[in-house]
Biopython code that builds the backbone (N, CA, C, O; Angstrom):
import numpy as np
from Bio.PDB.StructureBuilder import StructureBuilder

atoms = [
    (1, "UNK", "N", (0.848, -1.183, 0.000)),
    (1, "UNK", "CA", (0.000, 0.000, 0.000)),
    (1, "UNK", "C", (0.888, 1.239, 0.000)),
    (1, "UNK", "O", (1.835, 1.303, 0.784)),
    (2, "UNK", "N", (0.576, 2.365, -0.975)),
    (2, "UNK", "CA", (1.176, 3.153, -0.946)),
    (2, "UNK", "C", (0.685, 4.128, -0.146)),
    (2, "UNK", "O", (-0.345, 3.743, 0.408)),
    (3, "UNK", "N", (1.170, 5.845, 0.304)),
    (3, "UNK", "CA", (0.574, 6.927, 0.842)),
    (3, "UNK", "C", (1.161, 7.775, -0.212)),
    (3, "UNK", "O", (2.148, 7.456, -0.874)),
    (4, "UNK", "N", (0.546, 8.793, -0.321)),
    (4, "UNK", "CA", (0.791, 10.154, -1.008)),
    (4, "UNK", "C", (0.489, 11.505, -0.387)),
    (4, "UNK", "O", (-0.543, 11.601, 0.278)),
    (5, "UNK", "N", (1.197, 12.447, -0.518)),
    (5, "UNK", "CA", (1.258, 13.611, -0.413)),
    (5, "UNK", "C", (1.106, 14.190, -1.932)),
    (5, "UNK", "O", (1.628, 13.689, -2.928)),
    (6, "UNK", "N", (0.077, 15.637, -1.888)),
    (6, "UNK", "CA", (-0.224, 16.171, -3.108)),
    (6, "UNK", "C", (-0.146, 17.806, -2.980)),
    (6, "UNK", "O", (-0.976, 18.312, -2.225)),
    (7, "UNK", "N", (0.617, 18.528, -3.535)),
    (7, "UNK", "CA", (0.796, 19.899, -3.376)),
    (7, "UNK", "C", (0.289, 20.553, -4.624)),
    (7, "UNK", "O", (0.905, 20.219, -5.636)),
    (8, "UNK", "N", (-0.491, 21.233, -4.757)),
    (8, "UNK", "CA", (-1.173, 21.570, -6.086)),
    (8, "UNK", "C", (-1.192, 23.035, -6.564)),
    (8, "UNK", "O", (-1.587, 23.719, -5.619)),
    (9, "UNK", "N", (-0.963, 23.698, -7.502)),
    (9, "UNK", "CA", (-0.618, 25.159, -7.777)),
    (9, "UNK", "C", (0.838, 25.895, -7.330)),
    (9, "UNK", "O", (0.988, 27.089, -7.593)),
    (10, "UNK", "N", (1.804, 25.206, -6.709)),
    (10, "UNK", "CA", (2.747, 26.245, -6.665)),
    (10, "UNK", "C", (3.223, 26.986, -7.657)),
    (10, "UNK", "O", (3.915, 26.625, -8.609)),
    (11, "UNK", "N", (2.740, 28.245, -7.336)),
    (11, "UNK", "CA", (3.048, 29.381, -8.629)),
    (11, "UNK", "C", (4.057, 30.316, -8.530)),
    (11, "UNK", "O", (4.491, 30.609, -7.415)),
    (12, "UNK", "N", (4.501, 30.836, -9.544)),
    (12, "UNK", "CA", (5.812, 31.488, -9.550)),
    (12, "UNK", "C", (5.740, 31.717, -10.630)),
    (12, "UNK", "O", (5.221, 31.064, -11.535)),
    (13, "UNK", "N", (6.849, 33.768, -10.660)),
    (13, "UNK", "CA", (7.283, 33.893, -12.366)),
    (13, "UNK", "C", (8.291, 33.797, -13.135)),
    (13, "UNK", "O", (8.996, 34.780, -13.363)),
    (14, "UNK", "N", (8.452, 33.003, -13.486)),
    (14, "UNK", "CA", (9.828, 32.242, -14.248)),
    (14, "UNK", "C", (9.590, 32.457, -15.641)),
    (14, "UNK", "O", (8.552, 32.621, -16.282)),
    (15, "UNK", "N", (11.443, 32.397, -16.124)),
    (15, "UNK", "CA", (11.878, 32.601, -17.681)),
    (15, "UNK", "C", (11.906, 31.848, -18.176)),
    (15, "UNK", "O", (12.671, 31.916, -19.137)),
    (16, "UNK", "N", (11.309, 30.809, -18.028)),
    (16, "UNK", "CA", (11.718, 29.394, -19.003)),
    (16, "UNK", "C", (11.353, 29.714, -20.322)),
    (16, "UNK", "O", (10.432, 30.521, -20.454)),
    (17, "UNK", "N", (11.969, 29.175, -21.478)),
    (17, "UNK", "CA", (11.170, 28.915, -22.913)),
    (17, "UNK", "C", (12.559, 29.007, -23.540)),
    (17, "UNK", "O", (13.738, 29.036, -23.189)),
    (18, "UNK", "N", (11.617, 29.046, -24.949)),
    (18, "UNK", "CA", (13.319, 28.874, -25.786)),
    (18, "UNK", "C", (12.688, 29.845, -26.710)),
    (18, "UNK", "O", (13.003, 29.675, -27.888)),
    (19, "UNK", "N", (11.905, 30.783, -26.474)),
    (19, "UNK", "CA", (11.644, 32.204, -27.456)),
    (19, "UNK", "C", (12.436, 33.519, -26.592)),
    (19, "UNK", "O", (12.330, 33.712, -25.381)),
    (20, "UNK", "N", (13.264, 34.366, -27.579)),
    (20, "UNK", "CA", (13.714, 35.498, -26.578)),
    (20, "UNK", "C", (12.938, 36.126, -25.733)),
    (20, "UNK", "O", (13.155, 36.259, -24.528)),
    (21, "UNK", "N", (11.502, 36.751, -26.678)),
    (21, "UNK", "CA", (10.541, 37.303, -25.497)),
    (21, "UNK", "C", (9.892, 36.568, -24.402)),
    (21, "UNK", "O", (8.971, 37.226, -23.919)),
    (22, "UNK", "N", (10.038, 35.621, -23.948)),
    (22, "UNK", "CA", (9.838, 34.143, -22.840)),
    (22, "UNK", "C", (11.151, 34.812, -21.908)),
    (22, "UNK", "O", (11.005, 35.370, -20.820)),
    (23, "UNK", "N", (12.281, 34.634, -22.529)),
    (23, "UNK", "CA", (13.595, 34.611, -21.507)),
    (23, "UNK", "C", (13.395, 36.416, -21.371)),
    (23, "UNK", "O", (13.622, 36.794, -20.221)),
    (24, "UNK", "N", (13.108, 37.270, -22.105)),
    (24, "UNK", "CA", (12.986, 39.123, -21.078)),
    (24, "UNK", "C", (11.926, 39.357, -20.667)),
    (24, "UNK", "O", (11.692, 40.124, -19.734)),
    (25, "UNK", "N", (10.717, 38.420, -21.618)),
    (25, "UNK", "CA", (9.458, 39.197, -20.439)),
    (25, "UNK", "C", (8.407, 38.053, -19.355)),
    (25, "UNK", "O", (7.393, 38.370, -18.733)),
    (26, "UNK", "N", (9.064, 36.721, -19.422)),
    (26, "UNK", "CA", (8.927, 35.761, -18.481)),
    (26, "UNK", "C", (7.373, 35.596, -18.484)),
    (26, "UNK", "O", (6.634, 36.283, -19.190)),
    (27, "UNK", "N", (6.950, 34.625, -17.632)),
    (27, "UNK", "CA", (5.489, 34.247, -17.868)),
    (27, "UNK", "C", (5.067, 33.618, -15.817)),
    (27, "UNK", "O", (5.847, 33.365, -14.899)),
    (28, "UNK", "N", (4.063, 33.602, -15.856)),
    (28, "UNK", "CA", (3.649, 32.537, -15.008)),
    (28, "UNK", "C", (3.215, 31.237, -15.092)),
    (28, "UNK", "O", (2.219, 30.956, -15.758)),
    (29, "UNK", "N", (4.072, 30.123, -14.279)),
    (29, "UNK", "CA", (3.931, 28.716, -14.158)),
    (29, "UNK", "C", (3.753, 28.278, -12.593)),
    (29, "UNK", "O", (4.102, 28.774, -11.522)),
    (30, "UNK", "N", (3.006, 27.054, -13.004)),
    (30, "UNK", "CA", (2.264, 26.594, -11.968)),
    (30, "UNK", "C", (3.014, 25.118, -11.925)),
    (30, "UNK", "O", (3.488, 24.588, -12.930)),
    (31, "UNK", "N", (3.036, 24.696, -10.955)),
    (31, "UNK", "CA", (3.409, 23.198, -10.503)),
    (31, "UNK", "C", (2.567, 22.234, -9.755)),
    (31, "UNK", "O", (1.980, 22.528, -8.713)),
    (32, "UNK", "N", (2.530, 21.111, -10.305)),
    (32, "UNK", "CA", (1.822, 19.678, -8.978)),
    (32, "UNK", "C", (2.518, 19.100, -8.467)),
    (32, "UNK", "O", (3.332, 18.959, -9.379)),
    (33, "UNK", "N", (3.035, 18.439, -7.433)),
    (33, "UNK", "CA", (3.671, 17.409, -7.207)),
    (33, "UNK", "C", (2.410, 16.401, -6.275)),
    (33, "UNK", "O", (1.398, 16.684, -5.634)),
    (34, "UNK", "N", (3.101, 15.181, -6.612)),
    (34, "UNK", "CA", (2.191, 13.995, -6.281)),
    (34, "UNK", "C", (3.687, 13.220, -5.658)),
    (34, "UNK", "O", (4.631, 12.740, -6.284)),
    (35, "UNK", "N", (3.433, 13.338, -4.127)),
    (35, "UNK", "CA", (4.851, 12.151, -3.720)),
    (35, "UNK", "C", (4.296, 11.302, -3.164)),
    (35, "UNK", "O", (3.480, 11.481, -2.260)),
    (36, "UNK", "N", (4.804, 9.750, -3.815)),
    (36, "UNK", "CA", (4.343, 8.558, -2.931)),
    (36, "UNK", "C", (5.454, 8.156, -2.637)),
    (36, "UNK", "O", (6.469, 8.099, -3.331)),
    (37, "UNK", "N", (5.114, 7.591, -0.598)),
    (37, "UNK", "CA", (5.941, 7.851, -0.026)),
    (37, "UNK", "C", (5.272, 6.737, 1.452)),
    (37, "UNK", "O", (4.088, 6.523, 1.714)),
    (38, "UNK", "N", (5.953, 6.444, 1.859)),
    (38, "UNK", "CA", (5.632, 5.628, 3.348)),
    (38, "UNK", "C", (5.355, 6.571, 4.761)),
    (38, "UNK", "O", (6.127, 7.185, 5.497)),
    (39, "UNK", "N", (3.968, 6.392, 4.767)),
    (39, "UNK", "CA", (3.690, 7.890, 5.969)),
    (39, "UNK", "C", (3.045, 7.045, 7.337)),
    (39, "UNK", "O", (2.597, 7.489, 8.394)),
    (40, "UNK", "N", (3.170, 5.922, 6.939)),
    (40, "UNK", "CA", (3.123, 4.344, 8.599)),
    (40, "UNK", "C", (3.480, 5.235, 9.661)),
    (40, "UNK", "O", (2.609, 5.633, 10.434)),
    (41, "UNK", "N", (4.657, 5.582, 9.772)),
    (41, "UNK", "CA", (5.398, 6.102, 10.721)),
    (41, "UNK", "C", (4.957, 7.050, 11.353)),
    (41, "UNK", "O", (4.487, 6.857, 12.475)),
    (42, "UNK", "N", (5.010, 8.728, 10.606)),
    (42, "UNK", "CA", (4.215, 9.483, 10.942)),
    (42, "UNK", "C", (2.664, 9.240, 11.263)),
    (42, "UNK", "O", (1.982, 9.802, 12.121)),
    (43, "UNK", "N", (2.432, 8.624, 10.689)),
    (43, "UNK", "CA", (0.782, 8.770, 10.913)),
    (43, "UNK", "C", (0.635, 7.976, 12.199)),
    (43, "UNK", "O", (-0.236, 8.441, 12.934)),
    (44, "UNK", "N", (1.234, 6.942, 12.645)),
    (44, "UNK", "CA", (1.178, 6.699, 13.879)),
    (44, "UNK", "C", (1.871, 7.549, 15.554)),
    (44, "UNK", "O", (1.487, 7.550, 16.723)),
    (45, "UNK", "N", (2.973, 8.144, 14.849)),
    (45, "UNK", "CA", (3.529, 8.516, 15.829)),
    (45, "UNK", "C", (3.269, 10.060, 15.548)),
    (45, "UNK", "O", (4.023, 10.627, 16.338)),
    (46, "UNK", "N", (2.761, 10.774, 15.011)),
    (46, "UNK", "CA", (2.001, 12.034, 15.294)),
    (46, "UNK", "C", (3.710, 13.112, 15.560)),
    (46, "UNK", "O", (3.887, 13.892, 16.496)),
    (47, "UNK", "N", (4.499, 12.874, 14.685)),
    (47, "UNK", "CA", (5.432, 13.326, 14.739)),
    (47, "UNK", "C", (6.451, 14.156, 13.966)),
    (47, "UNK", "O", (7.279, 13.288, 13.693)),
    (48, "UNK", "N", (6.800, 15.017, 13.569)),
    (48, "UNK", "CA", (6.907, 16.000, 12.151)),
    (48, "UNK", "C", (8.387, 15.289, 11.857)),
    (48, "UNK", "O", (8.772, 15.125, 10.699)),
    (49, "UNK", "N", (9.056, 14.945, 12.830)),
    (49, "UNK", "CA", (10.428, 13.868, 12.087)),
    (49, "UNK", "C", (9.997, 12.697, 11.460)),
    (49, "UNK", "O", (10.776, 12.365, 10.567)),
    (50, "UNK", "N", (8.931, 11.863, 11.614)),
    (50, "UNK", "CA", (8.591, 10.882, 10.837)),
    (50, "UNK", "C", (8.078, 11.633, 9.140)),
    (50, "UNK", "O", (7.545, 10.936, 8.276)),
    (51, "UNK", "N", (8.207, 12.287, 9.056)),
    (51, "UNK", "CA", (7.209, 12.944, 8.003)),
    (51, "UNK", "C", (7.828, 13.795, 6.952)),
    (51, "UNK", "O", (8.931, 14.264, 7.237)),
    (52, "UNK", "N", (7.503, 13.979, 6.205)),
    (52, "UNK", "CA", (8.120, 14.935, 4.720)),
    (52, "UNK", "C", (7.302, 16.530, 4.861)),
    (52, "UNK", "O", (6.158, 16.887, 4.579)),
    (53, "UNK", "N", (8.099, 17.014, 5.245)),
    (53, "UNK", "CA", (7.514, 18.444, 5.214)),
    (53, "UNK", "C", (7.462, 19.083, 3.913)),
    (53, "UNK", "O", (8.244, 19.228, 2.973)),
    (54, "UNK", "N", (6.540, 19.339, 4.124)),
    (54, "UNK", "CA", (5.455, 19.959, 2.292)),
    (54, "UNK", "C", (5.730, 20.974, 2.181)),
    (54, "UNK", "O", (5.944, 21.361, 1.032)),
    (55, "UNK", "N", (5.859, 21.859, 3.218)),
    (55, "UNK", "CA", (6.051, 23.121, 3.429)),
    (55, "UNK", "C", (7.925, 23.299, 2.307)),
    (55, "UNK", "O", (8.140, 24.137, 1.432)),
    (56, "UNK", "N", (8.848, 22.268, 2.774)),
    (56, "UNK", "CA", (9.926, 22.156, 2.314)),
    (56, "UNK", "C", (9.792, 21.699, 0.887)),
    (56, "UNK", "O", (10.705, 22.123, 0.179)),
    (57, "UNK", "N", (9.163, 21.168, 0.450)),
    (57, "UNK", "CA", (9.377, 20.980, -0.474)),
    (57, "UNK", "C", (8.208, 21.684, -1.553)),
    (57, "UNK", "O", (8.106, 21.431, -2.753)),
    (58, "UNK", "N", (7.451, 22.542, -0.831)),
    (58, "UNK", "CA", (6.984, 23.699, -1.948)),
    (58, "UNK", "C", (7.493, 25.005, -2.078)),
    (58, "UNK", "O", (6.917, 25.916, -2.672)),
    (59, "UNK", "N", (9.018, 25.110, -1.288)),
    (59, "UNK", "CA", (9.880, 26.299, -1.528)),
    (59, "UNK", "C", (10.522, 25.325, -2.272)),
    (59, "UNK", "O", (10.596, 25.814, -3.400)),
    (60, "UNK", "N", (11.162, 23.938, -2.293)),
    (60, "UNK", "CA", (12.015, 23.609, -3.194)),
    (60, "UNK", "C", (11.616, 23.822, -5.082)),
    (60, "UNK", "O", (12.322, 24.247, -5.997)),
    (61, "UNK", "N", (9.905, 23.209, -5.061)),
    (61, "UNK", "CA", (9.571, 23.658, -6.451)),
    (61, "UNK", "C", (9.495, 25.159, -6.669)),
    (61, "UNK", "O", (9.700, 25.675, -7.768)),
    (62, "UNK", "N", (9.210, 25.792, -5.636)),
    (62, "UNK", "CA", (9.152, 27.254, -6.465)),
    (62, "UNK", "C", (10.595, 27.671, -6.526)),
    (62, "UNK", "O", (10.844, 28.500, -7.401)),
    (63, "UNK", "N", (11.348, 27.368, -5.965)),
    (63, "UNK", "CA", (12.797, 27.990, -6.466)),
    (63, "UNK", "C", (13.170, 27.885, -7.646)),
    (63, "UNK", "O", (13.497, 28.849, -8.338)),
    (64, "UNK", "N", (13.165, 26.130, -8.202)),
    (64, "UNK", "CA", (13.110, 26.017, -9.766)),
    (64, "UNK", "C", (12.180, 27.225, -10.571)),
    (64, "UNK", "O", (12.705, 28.082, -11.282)),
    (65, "UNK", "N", (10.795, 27.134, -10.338)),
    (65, "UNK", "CA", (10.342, 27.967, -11.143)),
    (65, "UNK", "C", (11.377, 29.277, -11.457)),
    (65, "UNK", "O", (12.164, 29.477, -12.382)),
    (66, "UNK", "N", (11.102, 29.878, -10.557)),
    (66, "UNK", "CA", (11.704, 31.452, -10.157)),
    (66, "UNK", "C", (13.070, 31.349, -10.417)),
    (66, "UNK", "O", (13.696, 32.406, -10.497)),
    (67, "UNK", "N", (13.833, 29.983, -10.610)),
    (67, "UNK", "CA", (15.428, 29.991, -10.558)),
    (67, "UNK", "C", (15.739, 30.273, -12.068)),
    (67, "UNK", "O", (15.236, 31.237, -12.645)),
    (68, "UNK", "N", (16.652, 29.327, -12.730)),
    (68, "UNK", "CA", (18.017, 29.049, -13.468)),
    (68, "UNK", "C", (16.841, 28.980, -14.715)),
    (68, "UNK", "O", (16.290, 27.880, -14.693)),
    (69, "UNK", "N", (16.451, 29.646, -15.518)),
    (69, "UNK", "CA", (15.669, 29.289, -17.090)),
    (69, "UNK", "C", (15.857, 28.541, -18.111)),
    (69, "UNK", "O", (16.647, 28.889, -18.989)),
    (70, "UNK", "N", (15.092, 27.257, -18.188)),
    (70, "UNK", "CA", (15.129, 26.293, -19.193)),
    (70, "UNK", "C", (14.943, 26.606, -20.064)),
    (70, "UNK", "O", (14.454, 27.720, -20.251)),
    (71, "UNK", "N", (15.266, 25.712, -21.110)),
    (71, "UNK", "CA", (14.237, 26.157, -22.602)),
    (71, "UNK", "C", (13.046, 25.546, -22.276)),
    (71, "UNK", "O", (11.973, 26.053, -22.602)),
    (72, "UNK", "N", (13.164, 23.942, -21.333)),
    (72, "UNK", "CA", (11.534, 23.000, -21.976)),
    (72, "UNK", "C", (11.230, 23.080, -20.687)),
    (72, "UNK", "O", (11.964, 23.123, -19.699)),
    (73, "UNK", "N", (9.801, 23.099, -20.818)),
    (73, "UNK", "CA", (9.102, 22.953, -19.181)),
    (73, "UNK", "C", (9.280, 21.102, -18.967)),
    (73, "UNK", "O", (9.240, 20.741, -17.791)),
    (74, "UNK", "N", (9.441, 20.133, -19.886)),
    (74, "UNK", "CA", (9.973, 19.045, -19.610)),
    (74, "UNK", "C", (11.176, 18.945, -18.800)),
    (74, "UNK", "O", (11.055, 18.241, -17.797)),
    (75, "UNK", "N", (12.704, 19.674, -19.072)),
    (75, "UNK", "CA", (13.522, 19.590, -18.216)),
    (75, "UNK", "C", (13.097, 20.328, -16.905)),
    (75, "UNK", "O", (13.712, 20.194, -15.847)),
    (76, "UNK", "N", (12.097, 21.043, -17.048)),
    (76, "UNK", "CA", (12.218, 21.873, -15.335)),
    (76, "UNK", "C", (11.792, 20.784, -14.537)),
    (76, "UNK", "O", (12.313, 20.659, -13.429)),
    (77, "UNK", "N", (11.000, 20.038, -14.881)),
    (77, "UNK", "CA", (9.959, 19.083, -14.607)),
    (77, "UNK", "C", (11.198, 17.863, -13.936)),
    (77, "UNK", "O", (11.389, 17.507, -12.773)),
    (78, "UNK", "N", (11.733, 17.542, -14.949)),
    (78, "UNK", "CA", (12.654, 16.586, -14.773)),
    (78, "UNK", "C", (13.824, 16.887, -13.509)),
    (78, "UNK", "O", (14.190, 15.989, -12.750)),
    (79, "UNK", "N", (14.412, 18.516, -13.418)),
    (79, "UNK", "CA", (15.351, 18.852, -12.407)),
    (79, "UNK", "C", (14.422, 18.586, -10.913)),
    (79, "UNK", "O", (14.860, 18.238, -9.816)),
    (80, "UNK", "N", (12.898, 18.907, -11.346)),
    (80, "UNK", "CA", (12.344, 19.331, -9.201)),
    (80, "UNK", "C", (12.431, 17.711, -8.852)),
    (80, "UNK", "O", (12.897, 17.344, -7.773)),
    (81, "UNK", "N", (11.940, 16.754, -9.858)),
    (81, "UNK", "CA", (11.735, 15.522, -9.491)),
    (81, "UNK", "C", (12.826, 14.518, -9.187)),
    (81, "UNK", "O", (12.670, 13.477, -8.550)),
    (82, "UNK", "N", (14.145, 15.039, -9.816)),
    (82, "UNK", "CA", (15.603, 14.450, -9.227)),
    (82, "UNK", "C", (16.122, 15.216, -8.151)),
    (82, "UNK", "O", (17.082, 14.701, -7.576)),
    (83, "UNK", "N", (15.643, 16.559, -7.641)),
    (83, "UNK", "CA", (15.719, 16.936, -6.806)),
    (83, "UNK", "C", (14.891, 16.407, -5.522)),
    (83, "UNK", "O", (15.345, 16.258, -4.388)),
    (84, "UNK", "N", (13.749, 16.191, -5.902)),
    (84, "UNK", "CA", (12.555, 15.852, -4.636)),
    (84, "UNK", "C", (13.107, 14.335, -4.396)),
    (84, "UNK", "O", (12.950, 13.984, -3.226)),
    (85, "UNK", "N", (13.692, 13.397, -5.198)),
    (85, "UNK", "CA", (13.696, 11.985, -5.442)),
    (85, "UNK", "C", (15.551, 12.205, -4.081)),
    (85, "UNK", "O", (15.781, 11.487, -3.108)),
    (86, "UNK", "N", (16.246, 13.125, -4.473)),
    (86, "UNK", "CA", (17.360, 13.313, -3.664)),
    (86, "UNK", "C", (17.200, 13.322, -2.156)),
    (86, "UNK", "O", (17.842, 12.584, -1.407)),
    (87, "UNK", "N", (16.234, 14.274, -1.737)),
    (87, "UNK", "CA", (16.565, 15.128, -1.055)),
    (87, "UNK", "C", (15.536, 14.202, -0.079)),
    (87, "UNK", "O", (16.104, 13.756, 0.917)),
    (88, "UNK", "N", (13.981, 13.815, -0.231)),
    (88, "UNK", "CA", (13.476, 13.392, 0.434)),
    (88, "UNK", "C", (13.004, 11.551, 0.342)),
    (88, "UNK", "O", (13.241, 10.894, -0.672)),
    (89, "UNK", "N", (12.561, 11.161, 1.153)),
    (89, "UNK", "CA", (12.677, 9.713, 1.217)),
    (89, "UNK", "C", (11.517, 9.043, 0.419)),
    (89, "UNK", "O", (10.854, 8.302, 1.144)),
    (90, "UNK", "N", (11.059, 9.102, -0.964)),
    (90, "UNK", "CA", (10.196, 8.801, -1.580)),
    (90, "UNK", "C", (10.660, 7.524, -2.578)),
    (90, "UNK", "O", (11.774, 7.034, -2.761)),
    (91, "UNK", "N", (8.984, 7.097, -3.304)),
    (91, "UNK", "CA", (9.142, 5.742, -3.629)),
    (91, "UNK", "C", (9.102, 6.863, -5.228)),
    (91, "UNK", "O", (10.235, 7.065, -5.665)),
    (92, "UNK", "N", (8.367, 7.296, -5.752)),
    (92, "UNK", "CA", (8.330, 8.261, -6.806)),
    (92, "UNK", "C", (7.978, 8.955, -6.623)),
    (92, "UNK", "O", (7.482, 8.913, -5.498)),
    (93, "UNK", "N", (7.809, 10.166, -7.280)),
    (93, "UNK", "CA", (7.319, 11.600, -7.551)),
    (93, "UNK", "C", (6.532, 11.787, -8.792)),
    (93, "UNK", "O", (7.018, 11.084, -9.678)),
    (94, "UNK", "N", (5.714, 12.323, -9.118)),
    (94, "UNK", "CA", (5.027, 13.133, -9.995)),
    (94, "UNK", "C", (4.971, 14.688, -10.286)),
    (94, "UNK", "O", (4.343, 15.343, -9.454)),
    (95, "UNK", "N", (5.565, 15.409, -11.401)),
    (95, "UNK", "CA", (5.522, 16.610, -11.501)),
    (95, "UNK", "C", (4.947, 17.164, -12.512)),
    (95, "UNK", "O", (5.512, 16.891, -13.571)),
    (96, "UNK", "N", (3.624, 18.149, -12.650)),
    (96, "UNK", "CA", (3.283, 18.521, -13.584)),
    (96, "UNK", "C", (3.400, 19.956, -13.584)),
    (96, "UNK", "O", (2.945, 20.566, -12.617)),
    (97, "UNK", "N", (3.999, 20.646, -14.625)),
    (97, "UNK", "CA", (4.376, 21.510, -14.878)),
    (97, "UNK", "C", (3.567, 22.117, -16.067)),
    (97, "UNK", "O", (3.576, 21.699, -17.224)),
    (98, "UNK", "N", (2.764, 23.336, -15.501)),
    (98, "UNK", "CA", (1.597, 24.197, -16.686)),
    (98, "UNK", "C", (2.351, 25.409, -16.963)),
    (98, "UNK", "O", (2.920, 26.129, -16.143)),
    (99, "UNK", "N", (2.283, 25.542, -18.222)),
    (99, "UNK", "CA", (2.576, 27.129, -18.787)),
    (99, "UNK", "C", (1.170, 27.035, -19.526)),
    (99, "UNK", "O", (0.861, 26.162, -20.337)),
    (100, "UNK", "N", (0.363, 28.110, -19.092)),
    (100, "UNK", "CA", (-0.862, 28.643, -19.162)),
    (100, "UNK", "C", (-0.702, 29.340, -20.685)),
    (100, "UNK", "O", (-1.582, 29.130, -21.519)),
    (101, "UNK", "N", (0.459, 30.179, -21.008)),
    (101, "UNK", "CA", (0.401, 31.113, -21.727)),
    (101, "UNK", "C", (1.751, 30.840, -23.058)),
    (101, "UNK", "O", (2.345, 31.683, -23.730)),
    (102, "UNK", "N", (1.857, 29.572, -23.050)),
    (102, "UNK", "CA", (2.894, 29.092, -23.843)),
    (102, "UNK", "C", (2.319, 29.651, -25.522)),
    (102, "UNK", "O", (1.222, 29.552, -26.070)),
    (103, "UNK", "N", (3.453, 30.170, -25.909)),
    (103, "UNK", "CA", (3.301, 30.483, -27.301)),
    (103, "UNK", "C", (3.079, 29.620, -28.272)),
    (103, "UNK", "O", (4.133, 29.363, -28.854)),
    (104, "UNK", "N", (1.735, 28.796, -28.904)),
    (104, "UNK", "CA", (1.287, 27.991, -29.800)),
    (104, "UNK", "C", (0.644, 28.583, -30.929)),
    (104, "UNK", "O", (0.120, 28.101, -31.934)),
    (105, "UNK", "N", (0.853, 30.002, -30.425)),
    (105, "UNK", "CA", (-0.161, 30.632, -31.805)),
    (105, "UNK", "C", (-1.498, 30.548, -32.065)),
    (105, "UNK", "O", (-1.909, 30.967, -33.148)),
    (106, "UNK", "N", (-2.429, 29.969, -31.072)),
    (106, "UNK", "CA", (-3.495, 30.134, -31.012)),
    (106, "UNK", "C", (-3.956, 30.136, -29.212)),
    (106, "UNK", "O", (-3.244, 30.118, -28.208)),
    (107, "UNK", "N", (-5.517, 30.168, -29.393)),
    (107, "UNK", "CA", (-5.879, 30.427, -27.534)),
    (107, "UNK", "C", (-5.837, 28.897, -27.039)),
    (107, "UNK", "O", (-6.512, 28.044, -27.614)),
    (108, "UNK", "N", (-5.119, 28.633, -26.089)),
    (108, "UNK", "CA", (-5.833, 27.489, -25.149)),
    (108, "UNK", "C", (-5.529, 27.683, -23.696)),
    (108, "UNK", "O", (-4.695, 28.440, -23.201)),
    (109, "UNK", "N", (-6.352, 26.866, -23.107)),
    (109, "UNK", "CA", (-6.258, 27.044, -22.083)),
    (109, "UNK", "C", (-5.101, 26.827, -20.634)),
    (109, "UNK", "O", (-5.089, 27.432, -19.562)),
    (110, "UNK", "N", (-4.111, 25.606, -21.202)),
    (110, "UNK", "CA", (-3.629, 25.588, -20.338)),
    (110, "UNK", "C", (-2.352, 24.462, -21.262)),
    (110, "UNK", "O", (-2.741, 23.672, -22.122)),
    (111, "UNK", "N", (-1.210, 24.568, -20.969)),
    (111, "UNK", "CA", (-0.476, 23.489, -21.676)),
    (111, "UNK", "C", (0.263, 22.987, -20.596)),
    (111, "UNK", "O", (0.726, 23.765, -19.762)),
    (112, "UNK", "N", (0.489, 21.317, -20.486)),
    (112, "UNK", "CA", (1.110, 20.886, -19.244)),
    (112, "UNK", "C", (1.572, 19.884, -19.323)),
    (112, "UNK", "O", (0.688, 19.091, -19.646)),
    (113, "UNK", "N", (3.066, 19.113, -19.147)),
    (113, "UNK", "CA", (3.769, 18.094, -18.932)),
    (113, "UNK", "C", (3.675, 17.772, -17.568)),
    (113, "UNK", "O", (3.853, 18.512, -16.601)),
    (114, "UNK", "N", (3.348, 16.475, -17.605)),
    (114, "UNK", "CA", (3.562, 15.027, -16.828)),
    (114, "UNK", "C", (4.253, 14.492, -16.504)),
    (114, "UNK", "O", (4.314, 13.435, -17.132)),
    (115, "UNK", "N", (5.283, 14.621, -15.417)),
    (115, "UNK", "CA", (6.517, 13.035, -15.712)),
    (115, "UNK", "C", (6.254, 12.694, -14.159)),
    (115, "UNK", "O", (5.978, 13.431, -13.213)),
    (116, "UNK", "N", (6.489, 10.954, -14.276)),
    (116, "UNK", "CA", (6.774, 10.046, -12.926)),
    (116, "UNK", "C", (8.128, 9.871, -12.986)),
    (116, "UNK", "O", (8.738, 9.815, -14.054)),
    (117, "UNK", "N", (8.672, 9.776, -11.838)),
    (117, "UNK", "CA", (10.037, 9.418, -11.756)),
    (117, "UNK", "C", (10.416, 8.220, -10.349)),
    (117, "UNK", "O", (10.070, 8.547, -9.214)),
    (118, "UNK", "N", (10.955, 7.209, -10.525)),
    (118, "UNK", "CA", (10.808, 6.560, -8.945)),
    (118, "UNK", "C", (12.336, 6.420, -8.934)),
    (118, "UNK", "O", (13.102, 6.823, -9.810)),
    (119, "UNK", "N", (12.689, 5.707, -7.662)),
    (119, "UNK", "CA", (13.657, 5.799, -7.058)),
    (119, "UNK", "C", (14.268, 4.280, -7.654)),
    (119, "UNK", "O", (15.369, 3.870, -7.285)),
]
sb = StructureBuilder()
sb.init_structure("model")
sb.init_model(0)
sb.init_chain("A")
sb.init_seg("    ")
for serial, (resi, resn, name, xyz) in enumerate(atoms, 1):
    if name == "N":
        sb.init_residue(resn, " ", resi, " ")
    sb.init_atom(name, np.array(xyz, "f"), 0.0, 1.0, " ", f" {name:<3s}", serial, name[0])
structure = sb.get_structure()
């Protein structure tokens, strides 16, 4: 049996893209993470050391956003989830990464990569 933790919307304004006006006049992106993860421990012992603090790891995704500018929202995607997969004690991660306002040349509503990554 697995447990999950789910953090949904972390937003931030970041330069990612691979168009010049993307990298000077930047956009807003949004993030999901989905961590499955063994929470036995905590959940019995009512204890914030048994446990993955969310709080920590929704400054870790918004730093990416706001940080170092990709070209693909695929690699940003790919850095939080080898980061989250590092740093905290998980079985995989899920990161979805929306650029709302990605340049396709026509209106839509929302454009967004998917990746799982496990340990």
């Amino acid at each position: 049996m697995s447990d999950y933790i789910e953090i949904k919307g972390i937003s931030g304004f970041g330069y990612h893209g691979l168009f010049e006006h993307e990298r000077q006049n930047g956009q807003s992106f949004a993030v999901d993470v989905k961590l499955e993860l063994e929470k036995k421990k905590a959940s019995k012992s009512d204890d914030i050391n048994d446990a993955v603090d969310y709080s920590e790891v929704a400054k870790l995704v918004y730093a990416h956003i706001v940080g170092e500018p990709v070209n693909l929202i695929e690699h940003l995607a790919q850095l939080i989830a080898e980061e989250l997969l590092d740093l905290f004690p998980l079985k995989s991660v899920e990161v979805v990464v929306h650029k709302a306002n990605a340049p396709v040349g026509l209106p839509v509503g929302d454009i967004a990569v998917r990746i799982k990554r496990s340990q």
